[in-house]
LOZAKE-114824 format. One record per residue (C-alpha): residue number from 1; residue in three letters; z, y, x. Coordinates in Angstrom, 1 decimal. Last residue first. Example, Ala and Ser with C-alpha at 12.3 -4.5 7.8 and 13.67 -1.06 7.14 Angstrom:
BEGIN
node num 2, residuo ser, c3 7.1, c2 -1.1, c1 13.7
node num 1, residuo ala, c3 7.8, c2 -4.5, c1 12.3
This chain:
BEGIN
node num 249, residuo unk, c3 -20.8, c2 12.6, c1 -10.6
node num 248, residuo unk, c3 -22.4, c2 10.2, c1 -13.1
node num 247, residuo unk, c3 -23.1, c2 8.0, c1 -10.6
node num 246, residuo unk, c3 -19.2, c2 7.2, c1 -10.0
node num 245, residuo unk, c3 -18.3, c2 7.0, c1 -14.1
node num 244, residuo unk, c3 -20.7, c2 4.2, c1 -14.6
node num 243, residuo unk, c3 -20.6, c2 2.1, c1 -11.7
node num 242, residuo unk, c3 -16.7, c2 1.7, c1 -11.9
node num 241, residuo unk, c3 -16.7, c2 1.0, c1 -16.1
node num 240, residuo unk, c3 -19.6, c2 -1.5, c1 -14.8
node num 239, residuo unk, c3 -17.3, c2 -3.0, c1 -12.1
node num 238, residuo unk, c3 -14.1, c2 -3.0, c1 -14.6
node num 237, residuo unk, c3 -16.3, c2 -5.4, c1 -17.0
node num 236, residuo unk, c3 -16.0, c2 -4.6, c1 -20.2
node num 235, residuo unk, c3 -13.9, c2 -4.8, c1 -23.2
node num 234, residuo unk, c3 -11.7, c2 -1.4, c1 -23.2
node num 233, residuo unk, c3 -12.0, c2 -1.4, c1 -19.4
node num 232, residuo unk, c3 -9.9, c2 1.1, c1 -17.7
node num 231, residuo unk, c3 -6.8, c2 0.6, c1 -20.8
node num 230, residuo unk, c3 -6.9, c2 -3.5, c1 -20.3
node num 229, residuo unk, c3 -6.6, c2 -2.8, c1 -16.7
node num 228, residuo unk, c3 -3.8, c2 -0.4, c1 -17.1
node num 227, residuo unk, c3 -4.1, c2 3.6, c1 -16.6
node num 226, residuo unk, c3 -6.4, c2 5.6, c1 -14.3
node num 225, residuo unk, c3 -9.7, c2 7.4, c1 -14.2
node num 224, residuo unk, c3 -11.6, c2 9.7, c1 -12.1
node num 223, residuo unk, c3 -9.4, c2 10.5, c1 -9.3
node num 222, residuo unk, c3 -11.4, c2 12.7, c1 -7.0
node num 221, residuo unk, c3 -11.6, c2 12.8, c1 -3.0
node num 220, residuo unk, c3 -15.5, c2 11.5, c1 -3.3
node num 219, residuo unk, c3 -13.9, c2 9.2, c1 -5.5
node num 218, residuo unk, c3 -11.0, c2 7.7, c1 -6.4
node num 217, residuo unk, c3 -10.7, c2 4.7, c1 -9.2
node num 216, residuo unk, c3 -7.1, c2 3.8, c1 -10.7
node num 215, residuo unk, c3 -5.3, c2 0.5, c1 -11.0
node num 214, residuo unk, c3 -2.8, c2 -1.0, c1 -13.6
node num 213, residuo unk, c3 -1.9, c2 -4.6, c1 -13.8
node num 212, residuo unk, c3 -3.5, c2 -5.6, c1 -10.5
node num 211, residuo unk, c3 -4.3, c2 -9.5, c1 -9.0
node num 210, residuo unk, c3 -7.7, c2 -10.9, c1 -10.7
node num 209, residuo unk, c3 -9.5, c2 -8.3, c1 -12.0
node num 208, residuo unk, c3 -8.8, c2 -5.9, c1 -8.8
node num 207, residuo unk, c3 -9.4, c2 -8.3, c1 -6.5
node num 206, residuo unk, c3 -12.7, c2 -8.9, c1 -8.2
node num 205, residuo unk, c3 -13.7, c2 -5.3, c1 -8.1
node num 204, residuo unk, c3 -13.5, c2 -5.2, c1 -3.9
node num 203, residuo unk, c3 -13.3, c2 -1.1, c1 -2.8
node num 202, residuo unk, c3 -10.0, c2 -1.9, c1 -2.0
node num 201, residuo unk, c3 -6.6, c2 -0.1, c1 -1.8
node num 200, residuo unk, c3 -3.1, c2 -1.5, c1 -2.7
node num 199, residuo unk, c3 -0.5, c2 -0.6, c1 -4.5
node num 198, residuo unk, c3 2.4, c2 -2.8, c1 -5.1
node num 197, residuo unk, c3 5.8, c2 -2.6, c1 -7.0
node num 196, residuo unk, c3 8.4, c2 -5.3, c1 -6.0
node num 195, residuo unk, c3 10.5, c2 -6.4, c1 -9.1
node num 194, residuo unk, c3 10.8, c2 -10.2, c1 -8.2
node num 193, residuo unk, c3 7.6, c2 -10.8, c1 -10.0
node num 192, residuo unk, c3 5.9, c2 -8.3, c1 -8.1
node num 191, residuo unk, c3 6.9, c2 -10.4, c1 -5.5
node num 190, residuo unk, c3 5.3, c2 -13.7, c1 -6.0
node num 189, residuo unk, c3 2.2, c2 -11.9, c1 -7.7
node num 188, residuo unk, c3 1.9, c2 -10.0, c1 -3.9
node num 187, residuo unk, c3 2.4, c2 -13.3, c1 -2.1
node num 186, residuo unk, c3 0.0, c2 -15.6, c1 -4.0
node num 185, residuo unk, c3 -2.2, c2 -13.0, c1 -3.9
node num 184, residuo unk, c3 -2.0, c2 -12.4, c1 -0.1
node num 183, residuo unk, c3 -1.8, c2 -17.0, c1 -0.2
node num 182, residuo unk, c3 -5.1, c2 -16.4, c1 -1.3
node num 181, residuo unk, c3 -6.9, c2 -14.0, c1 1.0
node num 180, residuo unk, c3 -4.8, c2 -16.3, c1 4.2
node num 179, residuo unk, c3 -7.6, c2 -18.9, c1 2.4
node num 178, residuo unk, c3 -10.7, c2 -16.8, c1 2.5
node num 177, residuo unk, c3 -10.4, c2 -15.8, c1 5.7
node num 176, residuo unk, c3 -8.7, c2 -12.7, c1 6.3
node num 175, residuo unk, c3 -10.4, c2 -9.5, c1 8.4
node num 174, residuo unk, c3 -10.0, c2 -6.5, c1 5.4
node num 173, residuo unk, c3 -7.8, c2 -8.0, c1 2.8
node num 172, residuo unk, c3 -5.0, c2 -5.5, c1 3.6
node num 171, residuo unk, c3 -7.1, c2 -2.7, c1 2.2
node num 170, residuo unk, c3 -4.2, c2 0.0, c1 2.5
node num 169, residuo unk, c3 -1.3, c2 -2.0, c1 1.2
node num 168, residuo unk, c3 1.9, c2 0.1, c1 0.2
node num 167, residuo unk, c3 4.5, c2 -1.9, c1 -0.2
node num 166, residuo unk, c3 7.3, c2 0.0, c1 -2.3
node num 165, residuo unk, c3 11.3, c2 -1.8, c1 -3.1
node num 164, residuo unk, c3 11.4, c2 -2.4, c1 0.3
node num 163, residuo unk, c3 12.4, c2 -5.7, c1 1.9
node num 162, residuo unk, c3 13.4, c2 -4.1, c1 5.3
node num 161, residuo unk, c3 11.1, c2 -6.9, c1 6.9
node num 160, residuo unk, c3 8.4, c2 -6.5, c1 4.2
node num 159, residuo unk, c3 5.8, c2 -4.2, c1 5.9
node num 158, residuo unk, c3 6.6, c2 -5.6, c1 9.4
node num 157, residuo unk, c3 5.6, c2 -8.8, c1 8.4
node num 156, residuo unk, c3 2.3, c2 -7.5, c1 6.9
node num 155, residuo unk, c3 1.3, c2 -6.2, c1 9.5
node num 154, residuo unk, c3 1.6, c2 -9.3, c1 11.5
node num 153, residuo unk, c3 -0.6, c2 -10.7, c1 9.2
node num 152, residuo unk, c3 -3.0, c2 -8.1, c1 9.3
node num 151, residuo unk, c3 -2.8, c2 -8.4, c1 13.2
node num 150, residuo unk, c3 -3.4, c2 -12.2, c1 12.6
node num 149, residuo unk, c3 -6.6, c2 -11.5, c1 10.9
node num 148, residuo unk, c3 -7.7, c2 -8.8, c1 13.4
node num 147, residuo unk, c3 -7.4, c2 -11.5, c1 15.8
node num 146, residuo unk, c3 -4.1, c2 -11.3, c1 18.3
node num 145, residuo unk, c3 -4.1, c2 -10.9, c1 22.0
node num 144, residuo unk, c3 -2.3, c2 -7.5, c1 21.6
node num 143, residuo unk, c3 0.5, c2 -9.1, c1 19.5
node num 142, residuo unk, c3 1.2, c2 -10.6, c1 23.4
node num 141, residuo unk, c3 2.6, c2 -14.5, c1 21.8
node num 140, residuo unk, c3 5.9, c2 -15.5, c1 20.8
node num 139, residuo unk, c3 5.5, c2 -15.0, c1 16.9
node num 138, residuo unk, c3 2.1, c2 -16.3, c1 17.5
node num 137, residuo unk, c3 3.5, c2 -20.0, c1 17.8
node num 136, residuo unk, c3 5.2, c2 -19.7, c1 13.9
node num 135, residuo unk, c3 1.9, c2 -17.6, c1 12.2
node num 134, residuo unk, c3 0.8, c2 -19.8, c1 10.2
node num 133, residuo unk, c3 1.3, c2 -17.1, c1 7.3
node num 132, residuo unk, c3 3.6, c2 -20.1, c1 5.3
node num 131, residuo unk, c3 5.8, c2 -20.5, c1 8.5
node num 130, residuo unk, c3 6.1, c2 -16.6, c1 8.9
node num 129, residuo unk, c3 6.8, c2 -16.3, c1 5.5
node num 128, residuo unk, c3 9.7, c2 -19.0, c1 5.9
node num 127, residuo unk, c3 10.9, c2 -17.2, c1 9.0
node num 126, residuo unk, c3 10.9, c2 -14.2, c1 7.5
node num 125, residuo unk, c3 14.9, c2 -13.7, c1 6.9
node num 124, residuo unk, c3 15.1, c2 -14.9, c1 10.4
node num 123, residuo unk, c3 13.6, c2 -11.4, c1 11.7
node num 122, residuo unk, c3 16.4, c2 -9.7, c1 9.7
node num 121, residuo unk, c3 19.0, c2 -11.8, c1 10.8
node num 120, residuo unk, c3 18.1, c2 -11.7, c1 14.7
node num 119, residuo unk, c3 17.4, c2 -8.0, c1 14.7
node num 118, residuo unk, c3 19.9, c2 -6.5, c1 12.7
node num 117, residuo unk, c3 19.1, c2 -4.2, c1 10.9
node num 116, residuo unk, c3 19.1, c2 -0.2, c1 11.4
node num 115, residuo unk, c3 15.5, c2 0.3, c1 10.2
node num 114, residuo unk, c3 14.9, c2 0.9, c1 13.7
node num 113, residuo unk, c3 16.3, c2 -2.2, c1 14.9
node num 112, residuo unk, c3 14.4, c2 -3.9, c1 12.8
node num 111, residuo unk, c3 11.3, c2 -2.6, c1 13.9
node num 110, residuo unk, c3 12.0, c2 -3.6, c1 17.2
node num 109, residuo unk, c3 13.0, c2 -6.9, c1 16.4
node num 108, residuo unk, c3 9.5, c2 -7.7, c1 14.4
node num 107, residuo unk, c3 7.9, c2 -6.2, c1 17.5
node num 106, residuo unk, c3 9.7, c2 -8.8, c1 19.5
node num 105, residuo unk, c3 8.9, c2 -11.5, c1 17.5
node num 104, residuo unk, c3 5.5, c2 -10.5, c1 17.9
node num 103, residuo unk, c3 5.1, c2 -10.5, c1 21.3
node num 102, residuo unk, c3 5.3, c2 -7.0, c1 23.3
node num 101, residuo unk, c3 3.3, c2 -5.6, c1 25.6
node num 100, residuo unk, c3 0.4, c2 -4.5, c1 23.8
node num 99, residuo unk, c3 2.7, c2 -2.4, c1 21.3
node num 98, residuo unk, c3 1.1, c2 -2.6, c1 18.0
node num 97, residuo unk, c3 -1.6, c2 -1.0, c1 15.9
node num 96, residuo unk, c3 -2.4, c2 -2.1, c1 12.3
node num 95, residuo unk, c3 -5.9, c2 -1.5, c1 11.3
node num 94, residuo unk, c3 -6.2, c2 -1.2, c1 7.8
node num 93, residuo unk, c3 -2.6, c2 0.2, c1 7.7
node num 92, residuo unk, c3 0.5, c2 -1.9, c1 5.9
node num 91, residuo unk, c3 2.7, c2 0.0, c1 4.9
node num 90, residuo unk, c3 6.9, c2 -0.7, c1 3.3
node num 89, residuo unk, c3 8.2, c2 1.9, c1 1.4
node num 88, residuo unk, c3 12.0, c2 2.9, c1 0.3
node num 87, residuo unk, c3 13.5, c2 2.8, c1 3.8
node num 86, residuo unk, c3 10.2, c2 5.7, c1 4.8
node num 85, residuo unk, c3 10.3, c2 7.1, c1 2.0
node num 84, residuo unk, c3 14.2, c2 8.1, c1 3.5
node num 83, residuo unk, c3 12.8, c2 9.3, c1 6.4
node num 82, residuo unk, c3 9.6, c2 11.3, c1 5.0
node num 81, residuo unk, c3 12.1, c2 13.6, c1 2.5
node num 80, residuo unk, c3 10.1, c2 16.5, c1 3.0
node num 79, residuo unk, c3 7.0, c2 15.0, c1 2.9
node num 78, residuo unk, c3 7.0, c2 11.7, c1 0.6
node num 77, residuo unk, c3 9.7, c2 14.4, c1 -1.9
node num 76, residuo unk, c3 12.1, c2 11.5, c1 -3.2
node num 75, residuo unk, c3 12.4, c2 11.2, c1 -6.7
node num 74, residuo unk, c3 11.4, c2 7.0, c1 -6.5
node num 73, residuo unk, c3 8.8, c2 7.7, c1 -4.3
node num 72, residuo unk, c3 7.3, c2 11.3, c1 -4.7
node num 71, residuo unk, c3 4.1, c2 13.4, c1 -4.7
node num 70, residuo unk, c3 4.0, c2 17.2, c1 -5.4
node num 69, residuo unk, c3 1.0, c2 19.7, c1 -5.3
node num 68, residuo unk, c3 -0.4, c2 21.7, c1 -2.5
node num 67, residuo unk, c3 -1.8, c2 21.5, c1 1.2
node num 66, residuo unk, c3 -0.2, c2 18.0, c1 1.5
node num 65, residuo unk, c3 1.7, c2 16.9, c1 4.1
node num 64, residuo unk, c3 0.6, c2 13.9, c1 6.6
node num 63, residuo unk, c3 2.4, c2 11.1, c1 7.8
node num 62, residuo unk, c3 4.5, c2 11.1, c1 5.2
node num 61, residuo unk, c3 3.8, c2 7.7, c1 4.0
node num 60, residuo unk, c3 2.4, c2 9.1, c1 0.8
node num 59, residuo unk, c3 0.1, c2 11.4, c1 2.4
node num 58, residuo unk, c3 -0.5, c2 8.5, c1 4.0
node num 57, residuo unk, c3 -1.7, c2 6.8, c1 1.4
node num 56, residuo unk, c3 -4.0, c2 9.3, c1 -0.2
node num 55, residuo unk, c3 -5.0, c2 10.1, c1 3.2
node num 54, residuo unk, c3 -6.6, c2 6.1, c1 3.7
node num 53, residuo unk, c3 -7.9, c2 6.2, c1 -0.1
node num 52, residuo unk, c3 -9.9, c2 9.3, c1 0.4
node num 51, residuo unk, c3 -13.5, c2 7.9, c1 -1.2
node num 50, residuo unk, c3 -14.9, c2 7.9, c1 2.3
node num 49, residuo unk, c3 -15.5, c2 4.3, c1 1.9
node num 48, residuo unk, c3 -15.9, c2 3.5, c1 -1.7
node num 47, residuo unk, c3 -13.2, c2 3.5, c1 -4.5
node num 46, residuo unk, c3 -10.5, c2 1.3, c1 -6.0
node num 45, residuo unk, c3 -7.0, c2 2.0, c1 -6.2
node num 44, residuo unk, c3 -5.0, c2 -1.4, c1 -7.5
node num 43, residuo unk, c3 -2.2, c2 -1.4, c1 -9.0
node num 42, residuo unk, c3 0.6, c2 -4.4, c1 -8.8
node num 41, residuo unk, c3 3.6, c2 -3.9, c1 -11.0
node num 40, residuo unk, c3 7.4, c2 -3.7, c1 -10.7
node num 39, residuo unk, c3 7.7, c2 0.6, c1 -10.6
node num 38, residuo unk, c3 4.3, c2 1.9, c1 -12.5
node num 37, residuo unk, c3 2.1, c2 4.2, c1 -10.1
node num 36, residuo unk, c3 2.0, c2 7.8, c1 -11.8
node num 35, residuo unk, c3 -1.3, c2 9.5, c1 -10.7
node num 34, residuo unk, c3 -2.2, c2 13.6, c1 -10.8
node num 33, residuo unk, c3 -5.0, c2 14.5, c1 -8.0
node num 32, residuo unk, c3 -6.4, c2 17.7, c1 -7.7
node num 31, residuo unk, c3 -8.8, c2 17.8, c1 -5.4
node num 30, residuo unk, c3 -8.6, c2 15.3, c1 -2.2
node num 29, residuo unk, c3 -10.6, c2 15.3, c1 1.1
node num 28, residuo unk, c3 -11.5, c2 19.3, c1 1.1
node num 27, residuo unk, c3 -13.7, c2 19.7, c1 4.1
node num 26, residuo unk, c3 -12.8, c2 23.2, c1 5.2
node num 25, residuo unk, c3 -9.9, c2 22.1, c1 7.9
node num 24, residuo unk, c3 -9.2, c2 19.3, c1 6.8
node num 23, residuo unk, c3 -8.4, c2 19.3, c1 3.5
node num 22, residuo unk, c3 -5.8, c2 17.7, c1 1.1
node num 21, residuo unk, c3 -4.7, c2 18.8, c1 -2.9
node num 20, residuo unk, c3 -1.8, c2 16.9, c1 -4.9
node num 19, residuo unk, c3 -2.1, c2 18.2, c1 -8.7
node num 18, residuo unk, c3 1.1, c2 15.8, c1 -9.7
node num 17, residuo unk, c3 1.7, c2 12.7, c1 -7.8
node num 16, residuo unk, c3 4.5, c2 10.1, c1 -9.1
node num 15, residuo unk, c3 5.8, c2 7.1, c1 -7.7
node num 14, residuo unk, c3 8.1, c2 4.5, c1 -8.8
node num 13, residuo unk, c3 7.0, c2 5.4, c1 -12.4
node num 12, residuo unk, c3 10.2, c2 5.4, c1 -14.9
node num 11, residuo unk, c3 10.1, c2 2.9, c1 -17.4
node num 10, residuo unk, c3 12.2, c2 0.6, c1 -15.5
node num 9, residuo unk, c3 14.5, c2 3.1, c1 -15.6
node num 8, residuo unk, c3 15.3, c2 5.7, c1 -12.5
node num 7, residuo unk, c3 17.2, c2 8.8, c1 -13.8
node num 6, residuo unk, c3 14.7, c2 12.0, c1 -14.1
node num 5, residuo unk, c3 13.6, c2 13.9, c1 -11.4
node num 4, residuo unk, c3 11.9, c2 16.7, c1 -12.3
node num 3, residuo unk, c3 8.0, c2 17.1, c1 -11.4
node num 2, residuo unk, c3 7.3, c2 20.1, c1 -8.8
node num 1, residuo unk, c3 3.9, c2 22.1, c1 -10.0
């Protein structure tokens, strides 16, 4: 099933995924999942390790194509249409990988150059994340002699240098201290608030509680739920609403 394309509205969901199906090989890795992600909020997709977050969101990326079903960014098939998906979203992997013989700065002005910016002005749009990220005497250091945490961070970066109207976050918590975790939600409600829509992944409830608008639980390669927080809970606590529907499958 292919879903139209209406005119974009603020109503409209950025993304939509209708009856999308993944294996490998036989190991089916996601069955039959239908998700709208609403354009200018933060969602969250919760669910285990293993739960099929990481193919969800490449599948997404266009990395990989789905055996069946349709999922698009903003009309735009995330297959077919992969380069164009590709100006729209901005993705941050769980573990970023870079060129190990390049500084950051320089990978920043790679990338730009690939998204046909230019390097200087696109880079020195960041320069006041890069300040708040602590990240000003990395920029000209080997990105392969970075922690995990500053790898996130460069990740990051590269995720919002074409200032895409998508980031797609895949556990980008995973290796921060606890304060580069709160300036990441100072960030994401700073630019959900400019109209940026965010999904991110997480198997952490209080992220969830505290950050998302809408989010959606995956598990064992099945969506079980999905809506707004105040819709997922209905006066409890998301991690008992989580708890529940998991064991019962």
């Amino acid at each position: 099933m292919t879903p139209p394309d209406p005119t974009p509205t603020d109503a409209t969901p950025l993304v939509v995924i209708v009856n999308l199906h993944k294996s490998f090989g036989p190991k089916s890795v996601l069955t039959d999942i239908t998700w709208q992600i609403p354009r200018g909020q933060i969602s969250g997709l919760l669910g285990p390790n293993g739960a099929g977050k990481t193919t969800l969101f490449r599948l997404m990326m266009g990395l990989l194509k789905a055996d069946s079903g349709a999922l698009r960014v903003d009309g735009h098939d995330c297959f077919a249409d992969r380069v164009m998906v590709k100006r729209l979203v901005g993705f941050l992997p769980d573990e970023p990988v870079f060129y190990s013989y390049l500084s950051g700065r320089e990978i920043l002005e790679l990338s730009a150059g690939m998204h046909d910016l230019d390097p200087s002005a696109a880079v020195g749009r960041l320069d006041g994340l890069i300040g708040r990220l602590g990240m000003q005497e990395a920029m000209g250091q080997y990105a392969d002699d970075y922690s995990r945490g500053m790898k996130k961070k460069l990740g990051l970066l590269l995720a919002l240098l074409h200032r895409p109207p998508l980031l797609v976050l895949d556990e980008p918590t995973n290796g921060l201290d606890v304060e580069s975790t709160r300036l990441f939600f100072d960030l994401m409600r700073e630019l959900a608030a400019t109209g940026t829509t965010i999904v991110f992944s997480t198997h952490l409830m209080d992220q969830v509680e505290r950050l998302c608008s809408h989010a959606a639980i995956l598990h064992q390669g099945r969506l079980l739920t999905a809506g707004s927080l105040d819709e997922l809970r209905s006066g409890r606590l998301l991690e008992d609403v989580f708890v529940d529907l998991t064991t019962a499958r």
